[in-house]
N, C-alpha and C positions, 0 to 999 in steps of 0.2 A: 370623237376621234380626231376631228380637225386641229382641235387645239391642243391637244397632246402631240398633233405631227408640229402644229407652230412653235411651241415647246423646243422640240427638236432640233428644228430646221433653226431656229435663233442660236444654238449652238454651234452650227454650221461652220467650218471656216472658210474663207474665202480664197478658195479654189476649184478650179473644175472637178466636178464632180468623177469623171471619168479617168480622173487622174490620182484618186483616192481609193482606198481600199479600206472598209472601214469594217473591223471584226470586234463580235460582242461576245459576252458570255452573258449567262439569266438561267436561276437555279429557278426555275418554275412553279415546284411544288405541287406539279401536277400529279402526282402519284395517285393512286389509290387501293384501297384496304385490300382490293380483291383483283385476282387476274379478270383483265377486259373492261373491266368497268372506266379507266381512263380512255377506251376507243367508244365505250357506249356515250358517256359523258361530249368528248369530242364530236360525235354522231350527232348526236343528240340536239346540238343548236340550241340548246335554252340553259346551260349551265354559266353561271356569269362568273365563275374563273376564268373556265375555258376563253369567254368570250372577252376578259380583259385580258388575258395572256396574249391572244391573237393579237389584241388592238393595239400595246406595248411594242409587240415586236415588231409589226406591221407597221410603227411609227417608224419607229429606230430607225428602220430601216436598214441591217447591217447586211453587208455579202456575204460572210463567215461567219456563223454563230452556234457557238458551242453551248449545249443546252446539258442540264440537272433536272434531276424530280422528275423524270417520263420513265414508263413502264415500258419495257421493253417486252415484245411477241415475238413468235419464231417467224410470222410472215410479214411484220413491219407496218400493219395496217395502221396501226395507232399513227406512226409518223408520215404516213401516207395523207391520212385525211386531215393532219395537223398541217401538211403541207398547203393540202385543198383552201382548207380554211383561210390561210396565212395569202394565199393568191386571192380569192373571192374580195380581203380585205385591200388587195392593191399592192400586195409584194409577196412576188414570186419568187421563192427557195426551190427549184425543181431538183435540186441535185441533193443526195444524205444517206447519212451511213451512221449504225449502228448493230454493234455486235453484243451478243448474250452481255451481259454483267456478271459481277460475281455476287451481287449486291441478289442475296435469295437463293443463290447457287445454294443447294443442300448441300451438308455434309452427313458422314454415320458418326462423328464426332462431338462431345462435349468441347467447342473450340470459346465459349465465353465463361467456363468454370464458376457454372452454376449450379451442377450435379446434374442436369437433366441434360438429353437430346432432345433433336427435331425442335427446336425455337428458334425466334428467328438471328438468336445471337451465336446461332451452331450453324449457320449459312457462310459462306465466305466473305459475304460482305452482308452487313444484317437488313432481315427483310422476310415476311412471308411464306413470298411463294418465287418464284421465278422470275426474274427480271425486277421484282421491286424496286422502284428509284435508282433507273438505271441513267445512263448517260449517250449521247447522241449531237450528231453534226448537221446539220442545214448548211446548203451551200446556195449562189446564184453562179458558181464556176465548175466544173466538172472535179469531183473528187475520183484520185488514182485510186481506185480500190484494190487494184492487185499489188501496190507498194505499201502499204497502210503496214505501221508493225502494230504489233497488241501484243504489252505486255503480260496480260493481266494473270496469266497463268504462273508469272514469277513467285515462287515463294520467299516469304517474308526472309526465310533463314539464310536465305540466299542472295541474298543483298549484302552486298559489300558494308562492313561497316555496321550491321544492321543491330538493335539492341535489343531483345527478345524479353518478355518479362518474366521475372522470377519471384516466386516466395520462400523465405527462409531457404535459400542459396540453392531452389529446385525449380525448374523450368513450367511456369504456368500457362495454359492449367496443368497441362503434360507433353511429356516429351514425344510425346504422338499426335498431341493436336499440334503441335508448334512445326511438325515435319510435313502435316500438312497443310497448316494456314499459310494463303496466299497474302500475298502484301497489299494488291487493291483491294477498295471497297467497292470498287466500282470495277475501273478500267485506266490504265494508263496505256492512251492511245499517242502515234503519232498517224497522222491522218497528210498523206499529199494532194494539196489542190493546184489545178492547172488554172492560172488567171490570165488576165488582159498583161499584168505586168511580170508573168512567166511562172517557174512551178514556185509554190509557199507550201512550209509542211504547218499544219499545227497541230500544237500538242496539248494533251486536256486528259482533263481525269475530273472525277472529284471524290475527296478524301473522307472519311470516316470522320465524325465527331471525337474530341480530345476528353470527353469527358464520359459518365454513366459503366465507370467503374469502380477499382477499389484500389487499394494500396502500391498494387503491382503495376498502375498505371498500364495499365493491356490498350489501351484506345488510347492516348496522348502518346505514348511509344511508336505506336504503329502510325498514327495521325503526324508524327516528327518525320517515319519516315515515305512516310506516299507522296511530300513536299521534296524531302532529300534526295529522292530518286532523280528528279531532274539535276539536281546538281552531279551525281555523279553521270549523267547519261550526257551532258556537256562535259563535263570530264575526259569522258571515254570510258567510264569502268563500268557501263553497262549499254547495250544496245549497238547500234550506230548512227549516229547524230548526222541529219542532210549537211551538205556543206550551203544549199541555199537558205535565205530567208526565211525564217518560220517566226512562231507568235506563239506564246504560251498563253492558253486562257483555260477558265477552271474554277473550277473550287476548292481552296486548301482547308478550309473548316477552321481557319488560325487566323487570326489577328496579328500583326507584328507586337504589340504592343498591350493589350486589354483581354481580358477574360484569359480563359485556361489554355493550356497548352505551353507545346516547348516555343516560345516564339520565335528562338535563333533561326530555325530553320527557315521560315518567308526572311524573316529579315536578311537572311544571306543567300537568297534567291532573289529578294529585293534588290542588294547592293551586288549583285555578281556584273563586271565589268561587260559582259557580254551580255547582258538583257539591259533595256530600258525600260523605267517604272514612269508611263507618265502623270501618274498621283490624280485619275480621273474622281473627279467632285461633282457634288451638285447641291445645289441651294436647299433644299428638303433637309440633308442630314443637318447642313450647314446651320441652321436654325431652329430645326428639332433640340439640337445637343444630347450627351449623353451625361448624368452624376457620376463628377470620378472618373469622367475621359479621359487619358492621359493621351493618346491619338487624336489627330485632326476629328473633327467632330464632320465634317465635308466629306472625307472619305469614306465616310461607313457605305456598306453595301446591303446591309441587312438589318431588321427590325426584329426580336426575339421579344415579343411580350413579357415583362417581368425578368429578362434576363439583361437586356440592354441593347448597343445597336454598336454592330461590329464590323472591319473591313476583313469579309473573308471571301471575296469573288476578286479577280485577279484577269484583267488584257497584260501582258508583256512582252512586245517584241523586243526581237533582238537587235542589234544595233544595224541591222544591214537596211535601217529604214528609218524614214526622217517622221517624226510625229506632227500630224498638221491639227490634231483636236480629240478630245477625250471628255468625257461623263459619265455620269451616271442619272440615268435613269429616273432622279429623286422630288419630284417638284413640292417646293413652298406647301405650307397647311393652309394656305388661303389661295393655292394654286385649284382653278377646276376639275383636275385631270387627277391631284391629289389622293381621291378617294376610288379611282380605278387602278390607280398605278399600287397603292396597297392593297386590293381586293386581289391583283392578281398573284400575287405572293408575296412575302412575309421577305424576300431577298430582291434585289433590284437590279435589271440591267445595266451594266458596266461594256462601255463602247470607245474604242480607239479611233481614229480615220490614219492612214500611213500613205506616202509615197517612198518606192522602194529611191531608197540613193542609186 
């Protein structure tokens, strides 16, 4: 773990530390097949994901961190002893918030038109059992929990704008699933934390995959719009946007650029005047490459065996903040640290440091 925090710390910019505020995101991949088994796993102390996930994040170091792939319980134990864990190794997150997902929420509906119920593609975000690869906040600053919105209950059809899929010019799979399909897969949160440099809200979700459908495009439709919804919620046509500082970080499941999906939509999340993209890199992708990258080979976020290696994890603040340093997570194949930092998931932490202007 030393040299994975050296790693870090040589990315460092050179500024007080105390004058940074440095917010990550990291899709984990901690899930697993069955309720509890991610708290038994965590418990457990001898599972070496677990135990590189900790050591990753615990490098970073960040004070905001928006986390993917953790199962969510109705008493939070899971990210309780993830917390434990995360202190034992030398950074303390004491503060965190996570709410049900949809990701496993049952439906009585056929809502992925397959003919059958009760699968996990008839949940409202696909998954299991309950809480499956859900989503969740780590703080080192006091999260407003009584201001927090949650969207996640929005329906899909109920999004401004929103494009719903059809076969042969009828609403798929049916005009009963589609009245009840929600639009996350997750959760589209806005989360307020109270820091040293005053209130920051952030916002985070992570999106359903664009692909593991058919014709009607049902996943890359809905995957176009779980990214869109931030643009209209800076708009005004949905929600109510803080007037202070916030930071979008997350998972869009989209590449601007590569593999499937509607790409306009990060792309024009990317270039929106009122967010800054600081195009966080790191030496690992940079040298890896990908065949047929048409995107920076540095920015990828993610490693997909046999699929290829994608930027789909996202820090973006908004312009109310100066960027002093950004990365990812990625080190060199001759790098030590190398063969932990892929052990711990298949996706890579992506980290900002900001001072507020």
């Amino acid at each position: 773990m030393i040299w994975l925090a050296a790693l870090v710390l040589c990315l460092l910019p050179e500024v007080a530390a105390a004058e940074t505020l440095r917010v990550a995101t990291f899709n984990t991949e901690l899930s697993r097949k069955g309720p509890g088994l991610m708290l038994r796993d965590i418990i457990g102390g001898r599972d070496k994901q677990v135990a590189a996930v900790v050591s990753v994040i615990a490098s970073a170091r960040p004070d905001i961190l928006a986390l993917q792939g953790v199962d969510w319980d109705h008493e939070g134990r899971a990210l309780d002893v993830l917390r434990v864990r995360l202190g034992k190794a030398g950074w303390d997150m004491p503060y965190s918030f996570a709410a049900q997902p949809n990701s496993g929420r049952a439906s009585t509906l056929d809502l992925d038109g397959d003919g059958r119920m009760g699968g996990p593609g008839d949940a409202q975000g696909y998954g299991w059992f309950t809480g499956q690869g859900g989503i969740a906040v780590l703080s080192r600053h006091p999260i407003a929990q009584a201001d927090i919105q949650d969207f996640s209950a929005l329906l899909w059809k109920d999004l401004p704008g929103a494009t719903l899929p059809k076969t042969s010019g009828r609403p798929f799979p049916s005009s009963e699933a589609q009245a009840a399909q929600r639009l996350s897969s997750t959760g589209h949160w806005l989360v307020p934390i109270d820091t040293g440099q005053g209130r920051i809200t952030l916002l985070t979700y992570q999106a359903g995959p664009p692909v593991f459908d058919g014709p009607e495009d049902r996943n890359g439709l809905r995957n176009r719009d779980e990214t869109r919804f931030w643009q209209l919620l800076l708009d005004g046509a949905v929600g109510e946007m803080p007037a202070h500082p916030f930071v979008l970080a997350g998972g869009a499941n989209l590449d601007p650029q590569d593999g499937e999906g509607h790409h306009g939509a990060i792309e024009t999340l990317l270039t929106d005047p009122r967010l800054q993209d600081p195009a966080p890199a790191s030496p690992g992708a940079a040298k890896a490459g990908s065949q047929g990258h048409r995107g920076p080979d540095a920015q990828d976020t993610v490693d997909w065996p046999g699929i290829g290696r994608f930027r789909v994890d996202y820090v973006l603040p908004s312009i109310h903040w100066r960027v002093t340093g950004s990365g990812v997570i990625w080190p060199a194949p001759d790098d030590p640290s190398a063969g932990l930092v892929s052990q711990a998931s298949r996706h890579r932490l992506v980290w900002v440091d900001l001072i507020r202007e």
